[in-house]
N, C-alpha and C positions, 0 to 999 in steps of 0.2 A: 507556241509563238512567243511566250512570255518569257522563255528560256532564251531563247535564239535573241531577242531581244535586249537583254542580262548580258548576254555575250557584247553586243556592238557597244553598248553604253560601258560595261565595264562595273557594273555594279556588285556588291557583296552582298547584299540582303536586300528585298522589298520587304514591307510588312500590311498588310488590309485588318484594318481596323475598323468593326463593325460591333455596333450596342446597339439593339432593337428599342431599348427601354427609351436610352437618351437621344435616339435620331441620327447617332455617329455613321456616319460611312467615311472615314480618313486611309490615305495611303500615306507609311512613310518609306523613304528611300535612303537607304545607306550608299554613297557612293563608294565612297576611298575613305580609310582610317590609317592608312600609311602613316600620316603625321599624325595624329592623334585622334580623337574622337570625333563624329562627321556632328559639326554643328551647321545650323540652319533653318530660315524659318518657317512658320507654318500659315498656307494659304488658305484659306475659305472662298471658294469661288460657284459659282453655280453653275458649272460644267455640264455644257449635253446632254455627255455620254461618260461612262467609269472609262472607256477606254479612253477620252480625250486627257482626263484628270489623270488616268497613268501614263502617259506620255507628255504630261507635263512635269509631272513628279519627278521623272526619269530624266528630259531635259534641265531642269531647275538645278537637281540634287549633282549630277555633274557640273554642271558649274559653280556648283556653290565649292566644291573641288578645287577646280583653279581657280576662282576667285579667293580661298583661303591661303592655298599656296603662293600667289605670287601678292598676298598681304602680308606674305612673312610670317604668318600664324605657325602654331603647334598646334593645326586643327586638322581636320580630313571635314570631307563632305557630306551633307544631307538634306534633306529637304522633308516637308509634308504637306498634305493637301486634304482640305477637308471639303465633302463636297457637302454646299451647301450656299443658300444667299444669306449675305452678314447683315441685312438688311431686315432677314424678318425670320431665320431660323437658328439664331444665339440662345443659347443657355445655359444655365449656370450646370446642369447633371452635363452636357454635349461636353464643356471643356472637361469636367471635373472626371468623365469617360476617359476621353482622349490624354490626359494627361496619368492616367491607368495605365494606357496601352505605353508613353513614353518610359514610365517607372519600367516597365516589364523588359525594358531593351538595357535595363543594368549600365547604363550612362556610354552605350555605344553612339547612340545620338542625343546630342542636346538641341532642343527647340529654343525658336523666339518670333517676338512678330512678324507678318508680310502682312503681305496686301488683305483687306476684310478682316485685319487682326489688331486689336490695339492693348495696352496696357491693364485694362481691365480685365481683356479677357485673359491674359495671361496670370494673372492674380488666380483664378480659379483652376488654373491647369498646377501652378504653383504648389495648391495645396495637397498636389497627389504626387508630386515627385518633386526632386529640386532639382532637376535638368532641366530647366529653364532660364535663359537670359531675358533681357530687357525687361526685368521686373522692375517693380517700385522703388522709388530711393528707401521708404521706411524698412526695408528688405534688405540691405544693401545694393539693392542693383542698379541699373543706370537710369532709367524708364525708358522715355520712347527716343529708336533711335536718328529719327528722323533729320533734328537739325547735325547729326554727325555725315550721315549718308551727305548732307548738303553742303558741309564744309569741306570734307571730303571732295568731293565734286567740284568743288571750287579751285582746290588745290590740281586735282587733275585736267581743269580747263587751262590752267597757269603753264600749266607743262605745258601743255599743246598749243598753245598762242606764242609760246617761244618756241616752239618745233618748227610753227607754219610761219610766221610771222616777226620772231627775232626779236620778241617782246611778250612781255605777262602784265602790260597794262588792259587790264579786264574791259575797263571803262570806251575805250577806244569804240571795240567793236563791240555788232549789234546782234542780239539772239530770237530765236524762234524756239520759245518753252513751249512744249504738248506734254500736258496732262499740271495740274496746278493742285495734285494732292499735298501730303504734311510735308514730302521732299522737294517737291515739285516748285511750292508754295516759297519753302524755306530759300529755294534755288533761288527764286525771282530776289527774293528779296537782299540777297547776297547782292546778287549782280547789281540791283537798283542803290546799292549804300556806295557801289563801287560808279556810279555812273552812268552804267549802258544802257544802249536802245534795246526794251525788248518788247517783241509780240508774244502773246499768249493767247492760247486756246483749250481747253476741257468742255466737257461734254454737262458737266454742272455750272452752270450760267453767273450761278452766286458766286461761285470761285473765281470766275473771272471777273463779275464786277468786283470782287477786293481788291484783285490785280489791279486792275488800273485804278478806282479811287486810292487803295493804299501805296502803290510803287509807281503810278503813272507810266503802266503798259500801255499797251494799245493792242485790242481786242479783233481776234479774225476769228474766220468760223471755222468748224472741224478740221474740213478738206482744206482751205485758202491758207493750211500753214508752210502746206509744200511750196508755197508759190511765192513765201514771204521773201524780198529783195534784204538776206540779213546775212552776216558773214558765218554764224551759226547757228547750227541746228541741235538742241536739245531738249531728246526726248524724254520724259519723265514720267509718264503712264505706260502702257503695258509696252510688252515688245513686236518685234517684227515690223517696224514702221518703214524702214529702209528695205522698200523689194521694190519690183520687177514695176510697179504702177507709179510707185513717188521719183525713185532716184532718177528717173530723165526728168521732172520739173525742177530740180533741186538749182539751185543758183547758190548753193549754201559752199563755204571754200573747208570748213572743219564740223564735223560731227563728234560731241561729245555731251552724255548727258547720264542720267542716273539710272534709265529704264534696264531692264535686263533684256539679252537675248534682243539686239536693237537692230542686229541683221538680220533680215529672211530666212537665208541660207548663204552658203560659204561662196557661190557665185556670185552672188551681190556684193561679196566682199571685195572679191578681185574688182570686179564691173568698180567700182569707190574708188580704189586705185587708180584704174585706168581713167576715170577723170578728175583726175588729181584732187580728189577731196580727200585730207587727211580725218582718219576714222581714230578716235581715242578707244580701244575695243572696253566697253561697257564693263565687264564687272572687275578690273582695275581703275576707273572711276566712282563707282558705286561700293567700293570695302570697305568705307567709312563705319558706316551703320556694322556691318561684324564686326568691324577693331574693334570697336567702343563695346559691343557687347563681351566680347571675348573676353576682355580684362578681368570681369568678372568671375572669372575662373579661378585668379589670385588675390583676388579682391579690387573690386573698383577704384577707381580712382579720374575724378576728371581731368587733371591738369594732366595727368598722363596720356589719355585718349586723346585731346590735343593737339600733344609732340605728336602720338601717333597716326593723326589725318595727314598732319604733313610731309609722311614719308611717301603717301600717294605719289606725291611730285615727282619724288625720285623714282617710283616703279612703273611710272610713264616713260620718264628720260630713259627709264634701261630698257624699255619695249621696242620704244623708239630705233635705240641702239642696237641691238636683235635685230630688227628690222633691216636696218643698214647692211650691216653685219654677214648677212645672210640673204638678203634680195630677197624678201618676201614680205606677203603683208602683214600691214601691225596686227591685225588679229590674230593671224598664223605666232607672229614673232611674240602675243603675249601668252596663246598656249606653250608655245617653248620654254618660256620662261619659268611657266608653272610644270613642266614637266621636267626639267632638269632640276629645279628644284625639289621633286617629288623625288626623283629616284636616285640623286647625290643623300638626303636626309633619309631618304627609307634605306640606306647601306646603312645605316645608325643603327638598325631594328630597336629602335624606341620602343616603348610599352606603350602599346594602348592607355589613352591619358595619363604618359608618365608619371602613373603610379600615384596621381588625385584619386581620391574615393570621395572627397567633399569638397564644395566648393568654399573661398573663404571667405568669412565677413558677411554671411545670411543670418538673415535672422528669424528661423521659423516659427511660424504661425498657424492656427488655423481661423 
């Protein structure tokens, strides 16, 4: 079934990553190296089941595909997942494993943080291979890419408030943030320098009281986000929030926020359309965080990462424009996007990371 599965997804390689000594059980996924080498990050989650953890892997590392694609990257896609809680099964042998098994893929994928993953931990995967992004400044890398993914986002809400609304005055209108992690967090506090009403809610209580002592949210509980009277909805913890139980409470007129994977399924997508809430499709607002680490490929640079959040804007407006274009929905129209761009640059047949064998401007260590 794992075949037959390879098939529908489109995938070039899986890898099961297993160390008895260090407690490693990771999957990594190669999706598409078409444009270059599949970069993307690596999750630690404490999955069920190995089968839920590889059909997240599978789902993730495809989109981390089109999400690089239509960032205009010379990247291709991948992801990894380590099963485990980031909580209380970290260690320094677990990365320093897991970043073994990345050296041995000879820089067909390069890693970097997600969710259960921070800066630290990637210091010690670090020390086993240098296919790793969002390292430490002292390293030349970017560190955490957190306030990027968030500016980023900010820039793709701009788009979309002039799509829906004929204006990118941010401050106007009002938001429903769910989830108030490092992007989540960062999110608020964009929106609060710029003005707006927002509600917040996460499942860590302390996070929302900073929200509202520090940015003067206003606090609802898990479920009462759906129900919030706010012009939008953005999600910023896990995915799949927009199905079949929320989108009839929703009073929200635009959906656009950082989480990945923010529709159910592709019916829910249409169902969005058909009651005219415009959908920002999620990982062309969330590329912020890979621009900014990718740079590091040619050597970092922040004022360039930057320039580079801001071209979000524009690959919203050309989604948008697809959209039009073509009479379908913007989720559809921003696959499009990333797929004629795959297969106009793969007529190139580029070299597998055109011909880097090192990254620039590191500085190793052990």
């Amino acid at each position: 079934m794992i075949f037959e599965t390879l098939d529908i997804y489109g995938h070039e390689q899986v890898v099961f990553c297993h160390n008895k000594d260090a407690g490693l059980k990771a999957i990594i996924a190669i999706h598409n190296t078409v444009l270059g080498p599949a970069l993307g990050g690596t999750r630690m989650w404490p999955y069920k089941s190995e089968a839920e953890a590889l059909n997240d892997v599978l789902r993730l590392s495809r989109g981390m595909t089109y999400k690089n694609a239509v960032a205009g990257l010379n990247i291709g896609g991948g992801k990894a997942v380590i099963i485990g809680n980031p909580a209380t099964d970290k260690s320094e042998a677990l990365f320093r494993a897991f970043g073994q098994f990345v050296e041995s893929l000879g820089g067909r994928y390069i890693t970097a943080e997600d969710v259960g993953i921070d800066v630290n931990d990637m210091e010690y995967v670090y020390r086993e291979t240098e296919y790793v992004t969002g390292v430490h400044q002292v390293h030349g890398g970017s560190g955490d890419p957190s306030p990027f993914t968030a500016y980023g986002s900010l820039q793709g809400l701009m788009a979309t408030l002039n799509r829906k609304f004929g204006d990118e005055d941010v401050g106007k209108y009002s938001y429903a943030v769910q989830g108030l992690g490092h992007v989540g967090m960062e999110y608020v506090k964009l929106l609060k320098e710029r003005g707006a009403k927002i509600f917040v809610t996460d499942i860590n209580q302390a996070l929302v009281d900073k929200a509202v002592t520090e940015y003067g949210a206003e606090a609802v509980g898990l479920d009462e986000i759906y129900d919030v009277p706010a012009d939008v909805y953005s999600p910023c913890a896990l995915g799949g929030t927009v199905n079949e139980q929320t989108l009839p409470r929703f009073k929200f007129k635009v959906i656009c926020g950082s989480a990945n994977n923010q529709l159910a399924n592709n019916e829910i997508g249409d169902e969005v359309v058909k009651r005219g809430i415009l959908y920002a499709p999620d990982y062309a607002v969330n590329a912020g965080g890979v621009m900014n680490v990718a740079l590091e490929l040619d050597g970092y640079n922040r004022e360039r990462a930057m320039r580079m959040m801001r071209t979000i804007y524009h690959n919203l407006s050309r989604i948008y424009e697809i959209a039009d274009r073509d009479g379908i929905p913007t989720y559809r129209a921003a696959d499009r996007l990333a797929e004629e761009r795959i297969e106009t640059i793969g007529k190139l047949k580029l070299p597998l990371g055109r011909g880097r064998t090192r990254f620039q401007g590191r500085i190793r260590g052990n």
